[in-house]
N, CA, C and O of each residue as an XYZ file, in Angstrom:
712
protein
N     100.663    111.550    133.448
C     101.289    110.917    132.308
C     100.645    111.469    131.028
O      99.490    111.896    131.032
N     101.299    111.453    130.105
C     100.971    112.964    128.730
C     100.618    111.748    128.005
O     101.377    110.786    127.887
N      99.223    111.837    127.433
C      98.723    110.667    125.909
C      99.335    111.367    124.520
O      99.518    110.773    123.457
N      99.500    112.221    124.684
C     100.173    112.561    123.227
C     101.687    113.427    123.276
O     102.229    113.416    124.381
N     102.160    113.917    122.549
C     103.881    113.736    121.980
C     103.596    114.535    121.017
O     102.509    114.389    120.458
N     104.592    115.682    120.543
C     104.852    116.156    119.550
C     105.939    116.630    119.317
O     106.777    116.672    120.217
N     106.128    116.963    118.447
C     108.014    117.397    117.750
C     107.624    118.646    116.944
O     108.464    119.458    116.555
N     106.364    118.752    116.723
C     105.854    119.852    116.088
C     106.059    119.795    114.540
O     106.233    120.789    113.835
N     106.004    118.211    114.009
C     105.509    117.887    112.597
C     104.677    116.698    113.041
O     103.516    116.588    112.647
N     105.199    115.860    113.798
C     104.616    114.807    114.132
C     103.840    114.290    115.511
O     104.855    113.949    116.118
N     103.279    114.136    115.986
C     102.519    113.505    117.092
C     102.350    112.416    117.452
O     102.512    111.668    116.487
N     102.045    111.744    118.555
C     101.657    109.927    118.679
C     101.125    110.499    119.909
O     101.652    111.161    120.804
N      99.692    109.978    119.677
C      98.422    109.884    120.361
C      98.172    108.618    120.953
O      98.258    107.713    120.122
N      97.886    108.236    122.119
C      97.178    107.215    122.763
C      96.184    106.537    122.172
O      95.237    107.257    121.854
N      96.078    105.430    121.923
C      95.005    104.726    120.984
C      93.396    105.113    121.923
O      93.291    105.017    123.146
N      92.369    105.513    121.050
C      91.163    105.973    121.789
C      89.953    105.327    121.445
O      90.257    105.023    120.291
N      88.703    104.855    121.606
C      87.602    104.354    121.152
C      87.424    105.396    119.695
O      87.454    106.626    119.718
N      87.228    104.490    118.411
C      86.825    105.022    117.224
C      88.006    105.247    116.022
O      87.827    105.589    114.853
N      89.214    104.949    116.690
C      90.480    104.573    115.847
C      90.360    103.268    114.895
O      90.825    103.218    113.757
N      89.632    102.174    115.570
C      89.390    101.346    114.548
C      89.720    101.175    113.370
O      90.654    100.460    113.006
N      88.759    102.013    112.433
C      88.346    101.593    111.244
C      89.820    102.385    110.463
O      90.089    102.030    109.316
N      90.539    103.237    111.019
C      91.754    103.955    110.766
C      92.927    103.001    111.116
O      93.924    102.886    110.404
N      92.793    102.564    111.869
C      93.869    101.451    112.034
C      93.826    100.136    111.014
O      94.828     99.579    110.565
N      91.920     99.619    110.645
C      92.365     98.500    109.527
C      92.687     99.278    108.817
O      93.816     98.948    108.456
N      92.336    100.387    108.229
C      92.412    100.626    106.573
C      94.177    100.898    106.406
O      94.783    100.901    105.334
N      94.718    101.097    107.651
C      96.249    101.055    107.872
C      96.785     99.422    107.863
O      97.693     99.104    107.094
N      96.463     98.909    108.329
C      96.805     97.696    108.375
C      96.218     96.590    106.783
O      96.512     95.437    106.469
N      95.554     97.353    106.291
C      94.702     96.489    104.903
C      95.912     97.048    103.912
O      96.599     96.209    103.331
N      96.173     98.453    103.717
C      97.277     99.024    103.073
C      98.764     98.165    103.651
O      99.597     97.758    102.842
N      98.875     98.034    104.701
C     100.166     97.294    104.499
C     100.700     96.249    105.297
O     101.695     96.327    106.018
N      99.709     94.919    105.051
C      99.363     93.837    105.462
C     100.969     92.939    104.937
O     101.746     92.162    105.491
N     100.862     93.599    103.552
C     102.190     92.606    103.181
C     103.780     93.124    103.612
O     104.855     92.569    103.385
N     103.553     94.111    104.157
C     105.028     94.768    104.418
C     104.876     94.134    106.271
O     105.558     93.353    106.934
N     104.147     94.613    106.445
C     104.164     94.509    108.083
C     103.516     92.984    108.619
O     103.402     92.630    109.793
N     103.214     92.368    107.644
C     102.044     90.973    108.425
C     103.164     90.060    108.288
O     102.693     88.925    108.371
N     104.225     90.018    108.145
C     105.025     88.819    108.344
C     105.688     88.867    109.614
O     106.045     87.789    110.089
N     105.959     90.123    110.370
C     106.488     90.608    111.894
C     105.534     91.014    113.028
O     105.721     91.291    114.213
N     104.254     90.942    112.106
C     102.940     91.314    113.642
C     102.073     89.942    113.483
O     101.398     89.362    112.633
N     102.368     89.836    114.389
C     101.266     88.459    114.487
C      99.841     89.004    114.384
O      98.995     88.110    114.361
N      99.464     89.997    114.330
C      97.804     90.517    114.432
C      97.618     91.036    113.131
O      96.581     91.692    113.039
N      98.494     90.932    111.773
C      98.492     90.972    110.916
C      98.357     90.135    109.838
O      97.751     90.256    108.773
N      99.211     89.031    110.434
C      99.854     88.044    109.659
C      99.081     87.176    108.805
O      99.633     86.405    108.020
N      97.715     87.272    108.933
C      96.937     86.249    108.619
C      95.579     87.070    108.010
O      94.440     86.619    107.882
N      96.043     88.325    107.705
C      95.400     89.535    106.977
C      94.879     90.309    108.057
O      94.922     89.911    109.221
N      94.231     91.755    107.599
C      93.534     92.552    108.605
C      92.262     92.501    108.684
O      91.974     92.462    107.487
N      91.356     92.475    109.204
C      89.837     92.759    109.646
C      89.189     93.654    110.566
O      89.694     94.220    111.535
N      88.060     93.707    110.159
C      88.150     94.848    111.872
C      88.000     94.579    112.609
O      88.024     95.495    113.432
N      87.614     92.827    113.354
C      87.261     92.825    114.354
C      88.868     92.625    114.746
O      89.153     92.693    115.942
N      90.039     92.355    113.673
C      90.746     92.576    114.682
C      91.551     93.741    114.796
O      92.378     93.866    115.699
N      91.407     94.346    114.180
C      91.808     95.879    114.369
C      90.997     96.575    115.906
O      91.367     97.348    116.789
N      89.409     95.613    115.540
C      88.356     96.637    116.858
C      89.597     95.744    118.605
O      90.105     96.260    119.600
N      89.557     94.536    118.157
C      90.367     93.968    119.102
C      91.837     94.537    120.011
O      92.248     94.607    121.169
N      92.287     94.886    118.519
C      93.864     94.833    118.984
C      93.744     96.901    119.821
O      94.638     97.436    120.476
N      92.496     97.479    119.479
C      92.527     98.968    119.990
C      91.598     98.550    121.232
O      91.243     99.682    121.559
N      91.025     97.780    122.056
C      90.566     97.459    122.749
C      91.585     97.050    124.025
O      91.486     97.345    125.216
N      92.644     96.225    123.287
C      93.398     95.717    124.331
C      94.429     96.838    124.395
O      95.236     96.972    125.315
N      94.351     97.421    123.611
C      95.755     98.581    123.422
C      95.217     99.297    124.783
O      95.874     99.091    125.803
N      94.080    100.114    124.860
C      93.356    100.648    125.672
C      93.182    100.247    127.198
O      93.477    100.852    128.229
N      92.627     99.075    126.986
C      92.797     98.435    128.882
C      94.277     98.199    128.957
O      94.563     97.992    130.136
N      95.432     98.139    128.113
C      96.569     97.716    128.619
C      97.312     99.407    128.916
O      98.428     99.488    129.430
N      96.791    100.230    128.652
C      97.389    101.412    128.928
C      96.703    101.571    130.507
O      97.368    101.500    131.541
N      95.594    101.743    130.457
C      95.067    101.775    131.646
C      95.268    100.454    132.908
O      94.711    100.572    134.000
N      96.089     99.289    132.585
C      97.017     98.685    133.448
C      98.207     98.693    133.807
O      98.744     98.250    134.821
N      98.788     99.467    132.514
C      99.990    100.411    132.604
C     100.886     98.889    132.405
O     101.685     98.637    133.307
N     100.771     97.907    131.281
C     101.131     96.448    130.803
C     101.728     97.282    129.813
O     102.879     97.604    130.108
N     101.158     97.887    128.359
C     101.937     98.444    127.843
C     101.151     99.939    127.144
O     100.041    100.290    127.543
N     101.749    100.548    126.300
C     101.490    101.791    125.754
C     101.817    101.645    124.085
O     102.950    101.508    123.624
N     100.405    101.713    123.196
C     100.273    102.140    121.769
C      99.527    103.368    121.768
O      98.722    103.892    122.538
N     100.199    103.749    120.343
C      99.992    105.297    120.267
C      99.564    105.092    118.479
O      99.899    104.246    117.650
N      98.903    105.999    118.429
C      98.750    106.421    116.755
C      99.544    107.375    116.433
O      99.749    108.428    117.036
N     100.086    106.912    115.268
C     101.042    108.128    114.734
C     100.403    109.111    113.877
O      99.577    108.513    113.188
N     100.416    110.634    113.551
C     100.095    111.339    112.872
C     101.228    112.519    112.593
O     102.318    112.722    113.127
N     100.402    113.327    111.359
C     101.022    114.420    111.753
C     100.238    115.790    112.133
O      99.017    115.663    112.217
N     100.733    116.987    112.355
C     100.215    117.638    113.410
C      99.064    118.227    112.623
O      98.106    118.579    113.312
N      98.950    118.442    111.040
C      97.950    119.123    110.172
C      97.170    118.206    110.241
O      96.159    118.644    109.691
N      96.918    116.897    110.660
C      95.574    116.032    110.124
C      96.077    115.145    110.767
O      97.227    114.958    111.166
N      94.693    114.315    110.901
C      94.223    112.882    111.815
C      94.347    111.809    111.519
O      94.037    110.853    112.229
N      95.119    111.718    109.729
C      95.149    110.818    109.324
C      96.295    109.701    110.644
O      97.096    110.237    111.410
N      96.053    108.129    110.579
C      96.713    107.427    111.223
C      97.420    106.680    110.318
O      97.164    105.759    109.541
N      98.684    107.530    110.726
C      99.521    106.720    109.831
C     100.513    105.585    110.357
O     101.583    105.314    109.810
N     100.181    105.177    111.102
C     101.103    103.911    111.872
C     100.658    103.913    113.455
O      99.805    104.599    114.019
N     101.673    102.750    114.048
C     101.286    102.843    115.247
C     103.129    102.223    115.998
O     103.899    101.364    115.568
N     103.239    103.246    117.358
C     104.089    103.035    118.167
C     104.193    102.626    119.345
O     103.740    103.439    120.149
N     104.669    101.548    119.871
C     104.394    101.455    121.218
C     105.380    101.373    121.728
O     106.435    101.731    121.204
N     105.271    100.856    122.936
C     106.327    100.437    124.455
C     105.056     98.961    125.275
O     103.848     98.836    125.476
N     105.985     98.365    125.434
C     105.855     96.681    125.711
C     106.840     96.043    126.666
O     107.851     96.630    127.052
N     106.542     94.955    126.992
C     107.130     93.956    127.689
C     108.294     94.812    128.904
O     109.424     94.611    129.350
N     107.285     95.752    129.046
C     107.676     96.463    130.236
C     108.142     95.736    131.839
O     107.388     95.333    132.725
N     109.477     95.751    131.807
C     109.717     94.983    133.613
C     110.031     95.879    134.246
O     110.454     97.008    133.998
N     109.777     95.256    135.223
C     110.501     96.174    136.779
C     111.861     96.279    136.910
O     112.327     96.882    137.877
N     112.467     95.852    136.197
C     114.145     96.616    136.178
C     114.156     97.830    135.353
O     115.233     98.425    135.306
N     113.089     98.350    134.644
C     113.346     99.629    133.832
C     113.274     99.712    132.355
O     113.102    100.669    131.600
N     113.453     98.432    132.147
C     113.486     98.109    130.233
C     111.986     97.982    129.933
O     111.023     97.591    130.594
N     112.181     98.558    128.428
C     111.000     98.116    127.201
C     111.130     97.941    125.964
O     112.113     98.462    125.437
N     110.254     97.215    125.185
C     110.666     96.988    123.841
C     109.547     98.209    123.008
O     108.387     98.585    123.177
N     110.453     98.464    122.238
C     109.931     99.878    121.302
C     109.189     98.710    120.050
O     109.793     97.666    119.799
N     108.320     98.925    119.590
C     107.429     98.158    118.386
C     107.041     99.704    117.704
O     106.725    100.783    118.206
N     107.229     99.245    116.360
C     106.798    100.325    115.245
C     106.146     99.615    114.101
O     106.203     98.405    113.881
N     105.462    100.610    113.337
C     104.565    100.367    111.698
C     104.315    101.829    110.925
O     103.651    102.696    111.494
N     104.664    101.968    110.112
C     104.243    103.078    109.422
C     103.135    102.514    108.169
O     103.552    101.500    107.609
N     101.867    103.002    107.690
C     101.717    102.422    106.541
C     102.516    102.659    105.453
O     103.150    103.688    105.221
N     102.444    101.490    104.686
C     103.366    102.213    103.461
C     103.120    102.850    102.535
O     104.098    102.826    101.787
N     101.880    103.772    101.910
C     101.772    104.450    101.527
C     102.886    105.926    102.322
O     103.402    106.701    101.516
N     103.007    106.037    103.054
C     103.720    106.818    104.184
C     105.422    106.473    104.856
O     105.985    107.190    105.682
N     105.966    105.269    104.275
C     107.443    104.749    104.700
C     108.475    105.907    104.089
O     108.150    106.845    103.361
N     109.571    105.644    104.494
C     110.402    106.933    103.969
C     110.245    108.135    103.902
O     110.593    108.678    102.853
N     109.588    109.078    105.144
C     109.794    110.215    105.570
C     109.754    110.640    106.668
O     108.945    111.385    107.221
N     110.995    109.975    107.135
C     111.104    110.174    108.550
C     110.054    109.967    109.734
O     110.305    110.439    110.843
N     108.845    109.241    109.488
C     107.963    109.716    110.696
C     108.205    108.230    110.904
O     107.173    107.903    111.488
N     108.810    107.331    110.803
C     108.960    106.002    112.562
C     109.877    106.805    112.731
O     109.217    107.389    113.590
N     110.975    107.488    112.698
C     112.407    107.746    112.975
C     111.605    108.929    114.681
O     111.650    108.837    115.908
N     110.992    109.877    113.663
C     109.952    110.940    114.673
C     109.118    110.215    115.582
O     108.375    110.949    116.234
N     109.034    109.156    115.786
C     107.392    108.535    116.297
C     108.583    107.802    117.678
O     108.284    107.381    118.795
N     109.812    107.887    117.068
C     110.991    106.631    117.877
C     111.216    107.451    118.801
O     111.091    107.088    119.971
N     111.484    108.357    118.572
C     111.722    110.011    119.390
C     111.199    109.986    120.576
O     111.493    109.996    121.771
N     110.142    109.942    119.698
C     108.860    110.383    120.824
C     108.658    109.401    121.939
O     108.908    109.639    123.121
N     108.302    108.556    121.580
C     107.796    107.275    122.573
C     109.184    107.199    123.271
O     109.150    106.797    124.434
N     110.452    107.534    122.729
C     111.762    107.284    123.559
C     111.444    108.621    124.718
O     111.722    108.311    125.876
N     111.161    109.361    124.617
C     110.886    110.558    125.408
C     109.555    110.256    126.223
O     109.581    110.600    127.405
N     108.263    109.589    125.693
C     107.886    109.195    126.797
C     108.513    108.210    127.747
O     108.769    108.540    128.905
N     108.695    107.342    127.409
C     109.250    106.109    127.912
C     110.167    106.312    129.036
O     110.510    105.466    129.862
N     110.489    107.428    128.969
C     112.102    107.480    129.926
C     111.430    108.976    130.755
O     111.503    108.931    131.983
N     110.903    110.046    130.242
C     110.153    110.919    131.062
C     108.687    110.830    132.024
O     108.463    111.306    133.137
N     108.022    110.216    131.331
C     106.858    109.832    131.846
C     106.842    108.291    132.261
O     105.664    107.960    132.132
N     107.423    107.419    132.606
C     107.625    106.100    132.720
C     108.728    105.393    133.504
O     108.866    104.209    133.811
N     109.565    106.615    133.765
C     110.752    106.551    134.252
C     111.698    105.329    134.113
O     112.335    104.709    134.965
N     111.570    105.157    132.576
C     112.435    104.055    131.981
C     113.677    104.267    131.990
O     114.100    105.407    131.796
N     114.914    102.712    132.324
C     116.194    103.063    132.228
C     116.944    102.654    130.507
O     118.025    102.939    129.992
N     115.709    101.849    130.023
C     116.768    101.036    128.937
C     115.619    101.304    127.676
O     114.699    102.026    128.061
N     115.528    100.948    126.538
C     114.696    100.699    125.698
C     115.371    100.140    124.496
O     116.467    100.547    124.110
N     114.646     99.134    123.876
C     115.147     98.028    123.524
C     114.369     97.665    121.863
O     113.259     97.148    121.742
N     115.204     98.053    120.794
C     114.648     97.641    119.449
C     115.234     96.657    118.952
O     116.436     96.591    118.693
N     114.138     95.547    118.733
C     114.404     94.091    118.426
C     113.914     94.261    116.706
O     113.060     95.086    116.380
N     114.439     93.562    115.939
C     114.589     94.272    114.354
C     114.941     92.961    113.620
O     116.067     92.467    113.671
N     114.313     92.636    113.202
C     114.388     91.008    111.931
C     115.341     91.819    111.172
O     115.362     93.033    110.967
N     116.199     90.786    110.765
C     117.593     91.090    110.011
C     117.488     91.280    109.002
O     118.252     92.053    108.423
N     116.273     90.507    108.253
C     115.816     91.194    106.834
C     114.944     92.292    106.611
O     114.435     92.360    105.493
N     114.523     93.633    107.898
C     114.165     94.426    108.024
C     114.905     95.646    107.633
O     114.565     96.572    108.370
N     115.828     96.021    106.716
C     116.665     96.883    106.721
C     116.077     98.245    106.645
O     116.909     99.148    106.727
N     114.881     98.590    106.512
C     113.974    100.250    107.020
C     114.227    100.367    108.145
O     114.845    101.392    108.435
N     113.870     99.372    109.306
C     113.514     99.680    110.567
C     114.907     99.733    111.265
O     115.048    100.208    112.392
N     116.065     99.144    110.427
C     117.409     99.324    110.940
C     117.893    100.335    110.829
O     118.503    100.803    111.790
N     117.780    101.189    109.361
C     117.824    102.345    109.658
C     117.347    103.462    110.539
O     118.007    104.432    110.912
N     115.600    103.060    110.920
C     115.327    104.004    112.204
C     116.043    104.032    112.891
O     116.667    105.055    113.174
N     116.262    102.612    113.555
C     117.323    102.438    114.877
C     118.767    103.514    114.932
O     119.121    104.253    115.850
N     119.495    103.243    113.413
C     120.550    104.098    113.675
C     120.271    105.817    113.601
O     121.086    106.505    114.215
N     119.473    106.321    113.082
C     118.687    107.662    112.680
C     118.646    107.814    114.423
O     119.561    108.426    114.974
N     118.001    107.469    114.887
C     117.695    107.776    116.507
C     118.878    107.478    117.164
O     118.758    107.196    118.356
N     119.721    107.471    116.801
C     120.810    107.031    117.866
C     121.257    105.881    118.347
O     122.434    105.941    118.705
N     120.514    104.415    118.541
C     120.538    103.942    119.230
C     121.760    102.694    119.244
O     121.912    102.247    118.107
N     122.404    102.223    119.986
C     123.357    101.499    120.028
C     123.019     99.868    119.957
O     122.410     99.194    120.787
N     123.696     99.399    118.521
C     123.658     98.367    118.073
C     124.756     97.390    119.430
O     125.881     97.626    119.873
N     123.768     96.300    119.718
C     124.411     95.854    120.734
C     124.560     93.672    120.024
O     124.707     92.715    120.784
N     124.471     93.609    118.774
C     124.329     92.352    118.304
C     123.128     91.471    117.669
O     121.972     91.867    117.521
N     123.469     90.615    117.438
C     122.421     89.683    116.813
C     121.662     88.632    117.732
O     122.114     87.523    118.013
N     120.583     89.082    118.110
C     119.926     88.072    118.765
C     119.195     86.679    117.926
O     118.232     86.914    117.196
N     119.687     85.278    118.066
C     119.008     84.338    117.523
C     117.343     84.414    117.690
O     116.718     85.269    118.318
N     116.829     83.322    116.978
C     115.349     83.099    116.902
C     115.013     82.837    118.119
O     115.867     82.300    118.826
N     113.985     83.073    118.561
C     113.466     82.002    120.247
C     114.751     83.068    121.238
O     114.411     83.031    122.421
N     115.691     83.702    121.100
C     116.190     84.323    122.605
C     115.927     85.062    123.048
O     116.835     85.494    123.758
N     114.544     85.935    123.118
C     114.165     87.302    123.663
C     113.419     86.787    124.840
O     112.950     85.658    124.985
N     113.380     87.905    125.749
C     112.806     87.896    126.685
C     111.572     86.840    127.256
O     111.743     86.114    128.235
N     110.470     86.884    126.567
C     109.113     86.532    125.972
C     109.108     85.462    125.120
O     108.038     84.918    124.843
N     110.140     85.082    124.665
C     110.196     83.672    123.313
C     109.716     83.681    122.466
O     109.606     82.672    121.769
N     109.059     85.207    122.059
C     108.726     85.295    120.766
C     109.185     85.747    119.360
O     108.565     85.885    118.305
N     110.561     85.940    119.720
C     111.486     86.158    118.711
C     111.540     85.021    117.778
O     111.848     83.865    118.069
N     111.066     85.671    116.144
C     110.862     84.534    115.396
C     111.431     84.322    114.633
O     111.105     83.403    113.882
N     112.914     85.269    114.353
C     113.436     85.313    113.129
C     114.931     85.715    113.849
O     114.736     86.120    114.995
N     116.299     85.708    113.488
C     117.357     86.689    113.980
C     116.839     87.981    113.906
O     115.918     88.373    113.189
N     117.463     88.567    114.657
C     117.050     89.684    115.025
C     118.346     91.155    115.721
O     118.985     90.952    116.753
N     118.429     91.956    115.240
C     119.530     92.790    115.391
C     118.692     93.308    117.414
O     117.665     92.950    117.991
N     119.701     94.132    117.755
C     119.352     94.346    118.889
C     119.614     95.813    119.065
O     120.834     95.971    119.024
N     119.112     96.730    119.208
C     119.661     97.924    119.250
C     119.228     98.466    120.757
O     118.812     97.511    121.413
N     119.201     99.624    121.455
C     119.442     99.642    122.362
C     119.173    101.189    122.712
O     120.075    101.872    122.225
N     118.216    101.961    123.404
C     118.654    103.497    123.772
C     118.304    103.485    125.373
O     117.410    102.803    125.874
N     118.903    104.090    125.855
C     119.434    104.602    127.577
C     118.777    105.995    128.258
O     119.045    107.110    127.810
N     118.300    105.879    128.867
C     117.940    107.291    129.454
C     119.253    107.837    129.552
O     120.288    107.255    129.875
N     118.985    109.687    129.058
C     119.903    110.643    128.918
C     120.482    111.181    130.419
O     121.338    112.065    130.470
């Protein structure tokens, strides 16, 4: 199974011991764009929970529960967001989760990072479905969704996802192994 992805501007790396302090200073930069949809945000960033949330990122890859990645691009290490795959079942589905900081929004790299993890997800994972759940007042991340292709399949209410942690309406979009 491949820890990193490239498109040959962009990359998403497997979260590794020492990402940390790159992940708060990502998450301190854009606490107010992203902390109302991440619960590990929501209540500001720190490092212990930044050291936390790359800790569990880490044993949960290595339980194969779920997969976060750091986003970059291919000239430098900077971490500019983070992508994963989640709530992985045994019928084949996952939910795609994204963040770009916002110093960094609007140039294509969640659209590149969506790519990618869609290409792991379905090559290395042998996923059938993948699944972007999107607060309705999110209209960036709706655009990723359509940028990548993916098929708008409706409005999911508050509380109806999988997990019950859907906290807001939520659009539903949708991509399929090729």
């Amino acid at each position: 199974m491949r820890t990193e992805l490239s498109d040959g501007t962009i990359r998403i790396r497997a979260y590794e011991p020492g990402i940390e302090l790159a992940v708060l200073e990502a998450a301190q930069e854009s606490v107010r764009e992203v902390g109302p949809a991440m619960r590990t945000w929501r209540a500001g960033a720190t490092y212990e929970k930044a050291a936390r949330h790359v800790t569990e990122s880490i044993q949960a890859w290595h339980m194969g529960t779920w997969y976060d990645f750091a986003i970059a691009r291919i000239e430098s290490a900077a971490f500019l967001g983070r992508i994963g795959l989640d709530q992985i079942s045994a019928s084949g589905t996952a939910n795609v989760g994204y963040w770009v900081r916002t110093g960094h929004t609007g140039q294509g790299i969640a659209t590149a990072a969506v790519r990618l993890v869609a290409r792991f997800g379905f090559e290395d994972l042998g996923l059938l479905r993948l699944e972007l759940l999107i607060a309705v007042d999110n209209p960036a991340s709706r655009r990723v969704a359509e940028k990548v292709g993916a098929t708008f399949e409706g409005v999911l209410p508050a509380g109806s996802c999988r997990d019950g942690e859907l906290e807001s309406d939520s659009y539903c979009f949708s991509l399929t192994r090729p």
